[in-house]
N, CA, C and O atoms as a GROMACS GRO file, in nm:
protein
  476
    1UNK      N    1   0.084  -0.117   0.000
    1UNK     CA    2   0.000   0.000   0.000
    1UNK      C    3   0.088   0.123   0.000
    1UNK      O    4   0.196   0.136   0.059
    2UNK      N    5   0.024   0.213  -0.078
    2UNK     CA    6   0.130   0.409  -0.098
    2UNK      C    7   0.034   0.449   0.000
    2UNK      O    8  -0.075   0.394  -0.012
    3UNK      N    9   0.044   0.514   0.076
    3UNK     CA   10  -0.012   0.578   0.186
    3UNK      C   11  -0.013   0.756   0.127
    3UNK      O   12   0.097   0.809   0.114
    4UNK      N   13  -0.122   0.827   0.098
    4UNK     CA   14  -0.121   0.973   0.061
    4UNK      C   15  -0.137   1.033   0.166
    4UNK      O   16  -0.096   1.148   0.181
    5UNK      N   17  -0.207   0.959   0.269
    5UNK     CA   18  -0.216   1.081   0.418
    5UNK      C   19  -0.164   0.988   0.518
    5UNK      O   20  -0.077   0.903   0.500
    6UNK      N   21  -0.224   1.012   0.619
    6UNK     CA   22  -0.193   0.988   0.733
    6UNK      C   23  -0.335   0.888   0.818
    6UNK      O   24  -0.361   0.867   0.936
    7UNK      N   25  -0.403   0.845   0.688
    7UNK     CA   26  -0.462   0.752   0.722
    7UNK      C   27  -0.490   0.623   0.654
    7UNK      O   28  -0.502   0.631   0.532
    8UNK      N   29  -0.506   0.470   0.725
    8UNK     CA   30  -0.475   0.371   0.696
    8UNK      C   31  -0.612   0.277   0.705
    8UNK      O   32  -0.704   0.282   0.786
    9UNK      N   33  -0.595   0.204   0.608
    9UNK     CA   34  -0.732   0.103   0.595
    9UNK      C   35  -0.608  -0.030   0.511
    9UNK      O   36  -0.524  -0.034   0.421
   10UNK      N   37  -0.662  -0.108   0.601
   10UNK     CA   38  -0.582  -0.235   0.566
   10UNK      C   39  -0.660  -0.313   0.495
   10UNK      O   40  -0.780  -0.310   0.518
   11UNK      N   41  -0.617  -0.385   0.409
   11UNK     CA   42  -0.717  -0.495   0.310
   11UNK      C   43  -0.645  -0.594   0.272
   11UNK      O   44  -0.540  -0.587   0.208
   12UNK      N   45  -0.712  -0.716   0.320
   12UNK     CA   46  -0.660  -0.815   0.331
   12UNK      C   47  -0.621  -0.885   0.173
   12UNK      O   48  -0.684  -0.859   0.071
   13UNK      N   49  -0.514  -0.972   0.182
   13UNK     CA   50  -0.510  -0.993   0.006
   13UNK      C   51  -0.631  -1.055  -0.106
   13UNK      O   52  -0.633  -1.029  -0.226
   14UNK      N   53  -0.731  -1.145  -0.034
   14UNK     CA   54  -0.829  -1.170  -0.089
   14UNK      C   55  -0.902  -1.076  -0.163
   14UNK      O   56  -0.924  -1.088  -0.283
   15UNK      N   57  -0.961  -0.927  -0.055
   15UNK     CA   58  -1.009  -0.855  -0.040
   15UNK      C   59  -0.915  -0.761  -0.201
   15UNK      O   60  -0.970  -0.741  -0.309
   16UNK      N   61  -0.824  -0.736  -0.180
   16UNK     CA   62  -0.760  -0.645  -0.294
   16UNK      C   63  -0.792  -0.734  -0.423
   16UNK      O   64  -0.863  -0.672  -0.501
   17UNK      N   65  -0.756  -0.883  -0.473
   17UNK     CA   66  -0.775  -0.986  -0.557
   17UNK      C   67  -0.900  -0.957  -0.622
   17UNK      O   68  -0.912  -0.954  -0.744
   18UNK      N   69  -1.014  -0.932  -0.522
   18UNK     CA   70  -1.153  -0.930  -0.580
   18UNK      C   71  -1.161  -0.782  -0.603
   18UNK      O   72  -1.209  -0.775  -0.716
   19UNK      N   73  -1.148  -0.702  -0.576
   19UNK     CA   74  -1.120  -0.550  -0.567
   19UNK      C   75  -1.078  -0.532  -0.738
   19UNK      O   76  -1.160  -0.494  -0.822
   20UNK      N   77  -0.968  -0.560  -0.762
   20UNK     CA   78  -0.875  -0.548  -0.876
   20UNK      C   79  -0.999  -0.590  -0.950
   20UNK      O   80  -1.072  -0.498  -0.985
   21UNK      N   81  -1.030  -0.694  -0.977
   21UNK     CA   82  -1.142  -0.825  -1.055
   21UNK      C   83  -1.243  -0.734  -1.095
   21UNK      O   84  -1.251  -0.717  -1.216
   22UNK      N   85  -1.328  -0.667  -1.020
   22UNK     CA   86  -1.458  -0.626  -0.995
   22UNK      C   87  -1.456  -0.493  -1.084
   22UNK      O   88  -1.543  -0.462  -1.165
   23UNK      N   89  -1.299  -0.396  -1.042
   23UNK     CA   90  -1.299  -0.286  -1.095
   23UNK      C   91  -1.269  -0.320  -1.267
   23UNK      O   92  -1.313  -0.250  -1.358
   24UNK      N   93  -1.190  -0.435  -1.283
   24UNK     CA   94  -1.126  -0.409  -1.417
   24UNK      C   95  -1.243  -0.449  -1.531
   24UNK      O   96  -1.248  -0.415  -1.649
   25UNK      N   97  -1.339  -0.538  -1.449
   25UNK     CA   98  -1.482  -0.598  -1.546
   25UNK      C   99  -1.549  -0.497  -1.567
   25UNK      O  100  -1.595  -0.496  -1.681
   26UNK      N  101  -1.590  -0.366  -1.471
   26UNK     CA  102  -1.640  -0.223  -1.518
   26UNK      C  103  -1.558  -0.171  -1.606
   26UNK      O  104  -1.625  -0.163  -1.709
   27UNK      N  105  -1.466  -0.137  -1.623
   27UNK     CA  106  -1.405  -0.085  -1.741
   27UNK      C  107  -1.434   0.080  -1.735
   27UNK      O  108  -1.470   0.160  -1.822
   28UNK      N  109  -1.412   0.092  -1.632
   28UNK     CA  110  -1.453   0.306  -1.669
   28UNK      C  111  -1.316   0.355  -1.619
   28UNK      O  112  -1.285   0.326  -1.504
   29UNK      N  113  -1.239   0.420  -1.686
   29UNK     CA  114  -1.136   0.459  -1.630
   29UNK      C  115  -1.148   0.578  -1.477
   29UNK      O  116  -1.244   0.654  -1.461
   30UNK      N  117  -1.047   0.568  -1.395
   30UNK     CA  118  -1.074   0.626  -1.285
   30UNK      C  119  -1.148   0.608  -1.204
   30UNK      O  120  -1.180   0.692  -1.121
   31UNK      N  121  -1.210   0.443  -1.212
   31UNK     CA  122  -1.298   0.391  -1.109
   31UNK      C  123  -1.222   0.366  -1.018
   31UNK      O  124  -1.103   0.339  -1.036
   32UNK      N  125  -1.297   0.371  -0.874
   32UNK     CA  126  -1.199   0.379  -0.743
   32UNK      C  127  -1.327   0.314  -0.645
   32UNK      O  128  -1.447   0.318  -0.672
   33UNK      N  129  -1.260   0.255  -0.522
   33UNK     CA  130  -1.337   0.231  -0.412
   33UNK      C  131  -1.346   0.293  -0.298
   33UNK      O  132  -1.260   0.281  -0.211
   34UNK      N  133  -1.472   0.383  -0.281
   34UNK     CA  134  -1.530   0.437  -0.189
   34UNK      C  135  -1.552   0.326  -0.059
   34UNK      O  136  -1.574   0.206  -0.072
   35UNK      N  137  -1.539   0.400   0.066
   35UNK     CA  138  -1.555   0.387   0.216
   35UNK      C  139  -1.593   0.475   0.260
   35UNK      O  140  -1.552   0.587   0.229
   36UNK      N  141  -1.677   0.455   0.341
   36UNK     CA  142  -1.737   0.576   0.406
   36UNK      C  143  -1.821   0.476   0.573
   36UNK      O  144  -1.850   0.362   0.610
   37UNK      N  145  -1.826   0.628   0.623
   37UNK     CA  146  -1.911   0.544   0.743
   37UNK      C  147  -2.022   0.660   0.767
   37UNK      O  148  -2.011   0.781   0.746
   38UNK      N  149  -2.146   0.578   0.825
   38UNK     CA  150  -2.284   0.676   0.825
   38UNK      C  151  -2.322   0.652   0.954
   38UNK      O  152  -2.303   0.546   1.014
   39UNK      N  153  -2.372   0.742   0.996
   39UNK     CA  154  -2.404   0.741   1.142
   39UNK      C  155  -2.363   0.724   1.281
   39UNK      O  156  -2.403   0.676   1.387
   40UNK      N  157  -2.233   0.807   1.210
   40UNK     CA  158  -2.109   0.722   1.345
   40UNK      C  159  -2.135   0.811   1.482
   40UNK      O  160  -2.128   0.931   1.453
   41UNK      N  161  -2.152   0.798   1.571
   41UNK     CA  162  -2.198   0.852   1.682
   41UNK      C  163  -2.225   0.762   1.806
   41UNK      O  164  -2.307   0.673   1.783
   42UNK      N  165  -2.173   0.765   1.938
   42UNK     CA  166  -2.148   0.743   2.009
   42UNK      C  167  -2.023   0.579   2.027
   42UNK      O  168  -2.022   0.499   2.120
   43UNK      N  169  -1.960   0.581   1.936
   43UNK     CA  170  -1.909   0.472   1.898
   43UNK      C  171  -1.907   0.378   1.800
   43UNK      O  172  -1.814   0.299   1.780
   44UNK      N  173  -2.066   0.390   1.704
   44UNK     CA  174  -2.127   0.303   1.656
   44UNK      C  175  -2.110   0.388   1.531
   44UNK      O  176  -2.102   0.511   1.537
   45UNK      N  177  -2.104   0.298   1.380
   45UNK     CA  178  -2.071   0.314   1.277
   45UNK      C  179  -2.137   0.208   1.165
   45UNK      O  180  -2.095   0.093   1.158
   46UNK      N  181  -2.272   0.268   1.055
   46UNK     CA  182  -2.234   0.176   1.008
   46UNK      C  183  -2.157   0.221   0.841
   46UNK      O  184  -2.162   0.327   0.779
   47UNK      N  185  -2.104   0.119   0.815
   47UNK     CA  186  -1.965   0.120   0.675
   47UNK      C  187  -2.062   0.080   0.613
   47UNK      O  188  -2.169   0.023   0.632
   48UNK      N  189  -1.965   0.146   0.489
   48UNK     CA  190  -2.051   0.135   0.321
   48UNK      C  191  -1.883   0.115   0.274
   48UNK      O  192  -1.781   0.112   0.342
   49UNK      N  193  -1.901   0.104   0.154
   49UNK     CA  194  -1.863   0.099   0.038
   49UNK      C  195  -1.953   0.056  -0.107
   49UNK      O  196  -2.048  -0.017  -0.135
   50UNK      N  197  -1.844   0.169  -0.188
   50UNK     CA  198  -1.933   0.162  -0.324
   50UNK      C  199  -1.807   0.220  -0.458
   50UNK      O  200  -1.720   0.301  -0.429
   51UNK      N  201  -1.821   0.163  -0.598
   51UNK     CA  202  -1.767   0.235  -0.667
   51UNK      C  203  -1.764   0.352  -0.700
   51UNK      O  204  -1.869   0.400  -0.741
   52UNK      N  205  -1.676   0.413  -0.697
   52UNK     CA  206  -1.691   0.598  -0.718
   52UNK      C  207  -1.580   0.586  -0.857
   52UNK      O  208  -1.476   0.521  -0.866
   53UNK      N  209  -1.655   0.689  -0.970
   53UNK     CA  210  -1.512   0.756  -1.060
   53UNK      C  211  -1.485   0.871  -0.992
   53UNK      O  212  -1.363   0.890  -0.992
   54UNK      N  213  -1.576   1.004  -0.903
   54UNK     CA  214  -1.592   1.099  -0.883
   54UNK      C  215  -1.448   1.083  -0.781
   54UNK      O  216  -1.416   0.973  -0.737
   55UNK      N  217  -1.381   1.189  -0.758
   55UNK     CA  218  -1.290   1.185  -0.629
   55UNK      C  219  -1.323   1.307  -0.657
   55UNK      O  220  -1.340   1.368  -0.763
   56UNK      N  221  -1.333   1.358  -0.469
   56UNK     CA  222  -1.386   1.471  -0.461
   56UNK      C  223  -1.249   1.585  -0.390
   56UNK      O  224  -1.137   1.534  -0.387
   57UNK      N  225  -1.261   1.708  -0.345
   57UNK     CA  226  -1.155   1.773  -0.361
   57UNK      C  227  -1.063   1.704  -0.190
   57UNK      O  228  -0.949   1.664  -0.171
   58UNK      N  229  -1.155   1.715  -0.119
   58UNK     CA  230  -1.123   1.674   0.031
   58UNK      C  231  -1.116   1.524   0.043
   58UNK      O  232  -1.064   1.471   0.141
   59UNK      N  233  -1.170   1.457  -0.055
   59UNK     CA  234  -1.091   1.307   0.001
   59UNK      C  235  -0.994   1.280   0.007
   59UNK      O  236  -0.908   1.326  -0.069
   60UNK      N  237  -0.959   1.160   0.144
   60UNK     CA  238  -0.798   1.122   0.137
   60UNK      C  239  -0.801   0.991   0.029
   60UNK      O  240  -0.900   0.924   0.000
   61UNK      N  241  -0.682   0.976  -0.013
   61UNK     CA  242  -0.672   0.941  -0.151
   61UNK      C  243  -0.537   0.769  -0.079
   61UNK      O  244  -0.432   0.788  -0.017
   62UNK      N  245  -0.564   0.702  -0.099
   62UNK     CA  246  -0.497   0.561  -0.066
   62UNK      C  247  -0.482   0.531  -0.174
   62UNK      O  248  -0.577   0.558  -0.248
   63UNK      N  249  -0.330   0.445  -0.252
   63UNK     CA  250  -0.336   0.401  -0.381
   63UNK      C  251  -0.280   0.212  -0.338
   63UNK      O  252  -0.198   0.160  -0.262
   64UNK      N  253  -0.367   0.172  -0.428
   64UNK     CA  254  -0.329   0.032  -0.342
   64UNK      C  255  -0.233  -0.055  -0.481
   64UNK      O  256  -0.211   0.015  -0.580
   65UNK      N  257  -0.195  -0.161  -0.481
   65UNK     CA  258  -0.175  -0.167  -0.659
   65UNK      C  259  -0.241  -0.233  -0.730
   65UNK      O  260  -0.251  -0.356  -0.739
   66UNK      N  261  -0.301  -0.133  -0.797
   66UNK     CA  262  -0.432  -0.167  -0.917
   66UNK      C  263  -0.558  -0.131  -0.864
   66UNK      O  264  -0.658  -0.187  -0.909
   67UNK      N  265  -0.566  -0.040  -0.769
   67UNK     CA  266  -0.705   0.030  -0.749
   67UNK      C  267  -0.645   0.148  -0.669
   67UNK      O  268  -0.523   0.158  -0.649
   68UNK      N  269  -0.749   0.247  -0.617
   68UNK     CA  270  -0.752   0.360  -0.550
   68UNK      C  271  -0.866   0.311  -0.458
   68UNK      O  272  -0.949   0.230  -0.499
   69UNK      N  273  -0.870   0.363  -0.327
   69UNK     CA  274  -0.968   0.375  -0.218
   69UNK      C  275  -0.993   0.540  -0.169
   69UNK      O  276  -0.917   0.634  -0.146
   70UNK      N  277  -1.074   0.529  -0.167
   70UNK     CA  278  -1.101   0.701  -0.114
   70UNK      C  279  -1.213   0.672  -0.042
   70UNK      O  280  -1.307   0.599  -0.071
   71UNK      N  281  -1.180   0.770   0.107
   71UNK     CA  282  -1.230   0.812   0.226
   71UNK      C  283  -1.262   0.982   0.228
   71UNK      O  284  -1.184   1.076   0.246
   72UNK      N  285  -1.395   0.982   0.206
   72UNK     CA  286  -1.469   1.123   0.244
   72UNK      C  287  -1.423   1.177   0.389
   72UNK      O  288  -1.435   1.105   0.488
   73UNK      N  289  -1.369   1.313   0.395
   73UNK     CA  290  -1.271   1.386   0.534
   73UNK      C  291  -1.403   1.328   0.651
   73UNK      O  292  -1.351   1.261   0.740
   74UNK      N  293  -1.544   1.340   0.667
   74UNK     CA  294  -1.600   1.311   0.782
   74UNK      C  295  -1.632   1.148   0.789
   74UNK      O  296  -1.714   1.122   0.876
   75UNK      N  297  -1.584   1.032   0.714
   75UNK     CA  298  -1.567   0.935   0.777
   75UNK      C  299  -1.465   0.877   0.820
   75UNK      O  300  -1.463   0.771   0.882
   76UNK      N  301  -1.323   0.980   0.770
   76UNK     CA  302  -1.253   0.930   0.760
   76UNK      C  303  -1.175   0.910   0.933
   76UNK      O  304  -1.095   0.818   0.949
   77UNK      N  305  -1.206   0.996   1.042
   77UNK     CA  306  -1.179   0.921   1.193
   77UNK      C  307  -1.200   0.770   1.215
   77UNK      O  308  -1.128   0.691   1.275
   78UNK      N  309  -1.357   0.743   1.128
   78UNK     CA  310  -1.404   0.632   1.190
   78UNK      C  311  -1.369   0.511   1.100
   78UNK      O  312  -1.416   0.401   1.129
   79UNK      N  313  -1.284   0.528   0.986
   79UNK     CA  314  -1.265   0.432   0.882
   79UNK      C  315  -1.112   0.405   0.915
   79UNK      O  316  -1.061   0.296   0.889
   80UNK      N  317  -1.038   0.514   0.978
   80UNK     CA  318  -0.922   0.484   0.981
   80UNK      C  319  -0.911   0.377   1.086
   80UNK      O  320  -0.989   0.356   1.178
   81UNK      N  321  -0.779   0.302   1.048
   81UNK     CA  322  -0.725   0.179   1.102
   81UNK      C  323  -0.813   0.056   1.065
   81UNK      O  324  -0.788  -0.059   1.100
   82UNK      N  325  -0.945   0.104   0.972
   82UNK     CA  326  -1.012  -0.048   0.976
   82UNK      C  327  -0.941  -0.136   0.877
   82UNK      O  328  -0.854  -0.120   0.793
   83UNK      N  329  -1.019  -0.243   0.926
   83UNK     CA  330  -0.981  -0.362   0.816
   83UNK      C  331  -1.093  -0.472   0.682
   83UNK      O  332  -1.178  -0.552   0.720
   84UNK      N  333  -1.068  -0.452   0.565
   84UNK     CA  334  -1.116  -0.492   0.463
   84UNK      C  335  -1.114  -0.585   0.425
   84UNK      O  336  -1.018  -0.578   0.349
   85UNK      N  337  -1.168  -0.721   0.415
   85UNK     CA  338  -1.183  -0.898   0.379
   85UNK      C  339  -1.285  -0.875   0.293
   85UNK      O  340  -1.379  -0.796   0.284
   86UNK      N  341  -1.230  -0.992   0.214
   86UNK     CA  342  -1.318  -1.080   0.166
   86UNK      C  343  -1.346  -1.245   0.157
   86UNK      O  344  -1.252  -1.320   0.133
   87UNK      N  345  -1.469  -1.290   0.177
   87UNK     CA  346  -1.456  -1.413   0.220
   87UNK      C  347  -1.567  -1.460   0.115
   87UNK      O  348  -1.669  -1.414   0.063
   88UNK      N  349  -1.477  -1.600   0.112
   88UNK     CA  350  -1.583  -1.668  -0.013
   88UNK      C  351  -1.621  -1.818   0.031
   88UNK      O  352  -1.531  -1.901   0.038
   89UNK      N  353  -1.758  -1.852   0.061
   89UNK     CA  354  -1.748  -1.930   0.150
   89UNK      C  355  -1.927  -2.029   0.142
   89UNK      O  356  -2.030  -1.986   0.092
   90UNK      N  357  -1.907  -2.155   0.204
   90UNK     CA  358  -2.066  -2.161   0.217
   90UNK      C  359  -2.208  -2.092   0.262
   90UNK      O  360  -2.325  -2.129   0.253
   91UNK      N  361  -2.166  -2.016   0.297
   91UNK     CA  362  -2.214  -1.894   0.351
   91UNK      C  363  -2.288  -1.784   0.317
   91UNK      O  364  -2.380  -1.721   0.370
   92UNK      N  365  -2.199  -1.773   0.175
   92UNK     CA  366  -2.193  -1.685   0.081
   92UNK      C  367  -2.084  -1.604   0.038
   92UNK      O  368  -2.002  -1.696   0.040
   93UNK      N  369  -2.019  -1.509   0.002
   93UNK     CA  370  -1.941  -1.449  -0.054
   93UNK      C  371  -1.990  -1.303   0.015
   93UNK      O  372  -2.104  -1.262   0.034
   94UNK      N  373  -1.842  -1.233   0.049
   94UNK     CA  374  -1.887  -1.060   0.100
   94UNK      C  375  -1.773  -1.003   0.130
   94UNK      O  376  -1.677  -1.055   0.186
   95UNK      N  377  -1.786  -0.879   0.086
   95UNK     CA  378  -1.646  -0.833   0.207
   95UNK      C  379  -1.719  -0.782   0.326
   95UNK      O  380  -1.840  -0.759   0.335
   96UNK      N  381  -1.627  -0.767   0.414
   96UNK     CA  382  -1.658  -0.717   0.572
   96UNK      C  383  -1.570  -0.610   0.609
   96UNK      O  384  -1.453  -0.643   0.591
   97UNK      N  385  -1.585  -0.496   0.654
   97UNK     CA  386  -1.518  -0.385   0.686
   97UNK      C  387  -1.530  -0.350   0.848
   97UNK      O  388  -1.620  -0.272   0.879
   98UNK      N  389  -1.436  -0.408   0.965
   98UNK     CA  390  -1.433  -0.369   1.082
   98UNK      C  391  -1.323  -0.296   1.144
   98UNK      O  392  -1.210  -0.328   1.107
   99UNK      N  393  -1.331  -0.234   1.203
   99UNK     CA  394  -1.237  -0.156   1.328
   99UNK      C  395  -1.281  -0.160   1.448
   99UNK      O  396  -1.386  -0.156   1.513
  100UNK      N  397  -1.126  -0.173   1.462
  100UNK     CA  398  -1.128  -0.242   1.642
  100UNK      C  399  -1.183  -0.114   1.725
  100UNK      O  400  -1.209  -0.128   1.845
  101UNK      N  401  -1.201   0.022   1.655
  101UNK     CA  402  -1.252   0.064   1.777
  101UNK      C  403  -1.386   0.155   1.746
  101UNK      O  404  -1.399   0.277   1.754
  102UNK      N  405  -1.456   0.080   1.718
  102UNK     CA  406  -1.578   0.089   1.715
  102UNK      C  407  -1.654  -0.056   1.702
  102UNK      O  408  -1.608  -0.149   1.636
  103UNK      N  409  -1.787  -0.062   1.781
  103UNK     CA  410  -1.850  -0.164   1.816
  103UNK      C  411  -1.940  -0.243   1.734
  103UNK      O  412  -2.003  -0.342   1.770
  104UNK      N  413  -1.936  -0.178   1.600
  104UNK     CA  414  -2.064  -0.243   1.511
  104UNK      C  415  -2.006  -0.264   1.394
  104UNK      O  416  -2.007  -0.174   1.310
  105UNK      N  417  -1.939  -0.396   1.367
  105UNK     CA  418  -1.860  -0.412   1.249
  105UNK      C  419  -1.986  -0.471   1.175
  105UNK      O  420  -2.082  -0.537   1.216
  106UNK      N  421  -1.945  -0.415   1.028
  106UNK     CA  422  -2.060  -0.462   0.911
  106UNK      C  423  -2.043  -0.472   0.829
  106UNK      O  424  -1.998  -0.375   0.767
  107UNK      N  425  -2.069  -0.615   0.753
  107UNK     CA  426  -2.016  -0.705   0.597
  107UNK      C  427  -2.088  -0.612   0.472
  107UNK      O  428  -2.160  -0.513   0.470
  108UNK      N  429  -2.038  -0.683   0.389
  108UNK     CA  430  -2.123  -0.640   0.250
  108UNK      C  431  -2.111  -0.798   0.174
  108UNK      O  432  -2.019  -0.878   0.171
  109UNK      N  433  -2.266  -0.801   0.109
  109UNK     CA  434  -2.276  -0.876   0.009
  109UNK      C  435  -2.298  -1.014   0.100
  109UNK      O  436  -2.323  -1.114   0.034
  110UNK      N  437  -2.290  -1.030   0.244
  110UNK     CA  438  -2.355  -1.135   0.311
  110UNK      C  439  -2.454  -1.103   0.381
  110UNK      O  440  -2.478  -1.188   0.466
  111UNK      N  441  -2.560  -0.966   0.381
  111UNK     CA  442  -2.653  -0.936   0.442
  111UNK      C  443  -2.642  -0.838   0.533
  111UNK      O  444  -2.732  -0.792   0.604
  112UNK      N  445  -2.504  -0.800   0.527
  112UNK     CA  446  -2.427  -0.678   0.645
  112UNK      C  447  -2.565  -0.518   0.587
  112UNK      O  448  -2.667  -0.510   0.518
  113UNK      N  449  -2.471  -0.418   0.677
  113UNK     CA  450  -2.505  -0.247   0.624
  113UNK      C  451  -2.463  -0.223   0.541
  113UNK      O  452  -2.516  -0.116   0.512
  114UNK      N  453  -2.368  -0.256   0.439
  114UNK     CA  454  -2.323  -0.185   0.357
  114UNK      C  455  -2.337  -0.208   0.205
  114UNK      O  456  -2.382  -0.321   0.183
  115UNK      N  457  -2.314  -0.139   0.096
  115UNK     CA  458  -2.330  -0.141  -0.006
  115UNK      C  459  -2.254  -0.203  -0.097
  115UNK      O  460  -2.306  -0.308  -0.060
  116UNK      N  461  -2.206  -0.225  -0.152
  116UNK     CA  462  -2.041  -0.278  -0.292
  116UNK      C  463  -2.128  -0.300  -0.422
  116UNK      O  464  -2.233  -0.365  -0.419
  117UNK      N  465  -2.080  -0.245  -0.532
  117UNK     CA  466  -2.148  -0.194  -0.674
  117UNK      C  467  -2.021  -0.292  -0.720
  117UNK      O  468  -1.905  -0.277  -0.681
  118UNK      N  469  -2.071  -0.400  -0.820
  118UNK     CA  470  -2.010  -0.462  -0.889
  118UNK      C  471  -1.981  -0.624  -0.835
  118UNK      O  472  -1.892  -0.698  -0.878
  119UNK      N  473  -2.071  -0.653  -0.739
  119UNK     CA  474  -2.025  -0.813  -0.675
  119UNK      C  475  -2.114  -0.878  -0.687
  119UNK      O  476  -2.110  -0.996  -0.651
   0.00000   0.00000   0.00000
């Protein structure tokens, strides 16, 4: 990972594998993966993610290799240090986006809060 600021979102190698996959089958140049968190207040957070081409002037900008992640400046307290999986499984298939310090970790694409455009 190139680090542009001073904040960090870890993603596990699965998680980047399908990442890379997902973005390169869209085909729009300057597609990137959005994180964000909604409703973060008193500890509690829930995470999204979604494809963005848009990067906006105040996002922090993460370059991973073979995608971009971008964090909007007001989620970005509650996104930093989390961590990004993906799991493929009987179960079903999802990524999951948690941080250790907040109490309400939440998947995508196994029934979690959050969103992912392209899975």
């Amino acid at each position: 990972m190139i680090e542009t600021t001073n904040l960090v979102v870890n993603i596990s190698d699965e998680a980047q594998e399908k990442l890379r996959e997902i973005i390169a089958a869209k085909n729009i140049p300057g597609l990137a993966v959005r994180v964000f968190a909604q409703g973060a207040g008193e500890g509690l957070a829930r995470y999204g993610m979604a494809l963005d081409a848009e990067q906006l002037a105040d996002d922090h900008v993460l370059e991973f290799q073979g995608f971009t992640v971008l964090v909007d400046r007001e989620s970005a307290p509650f996104v930093n240090e989390s961590e990004l999986d993906y799991q493929d499984g009987l179960m079903g298939a999802g990524f999951t986006l948690q941080n250790p310090h907040y109490a309400q970790p939440t998947g995508c694409g196994c029934g979690g809060n959050c969103s992912c455009g392209g899975h």
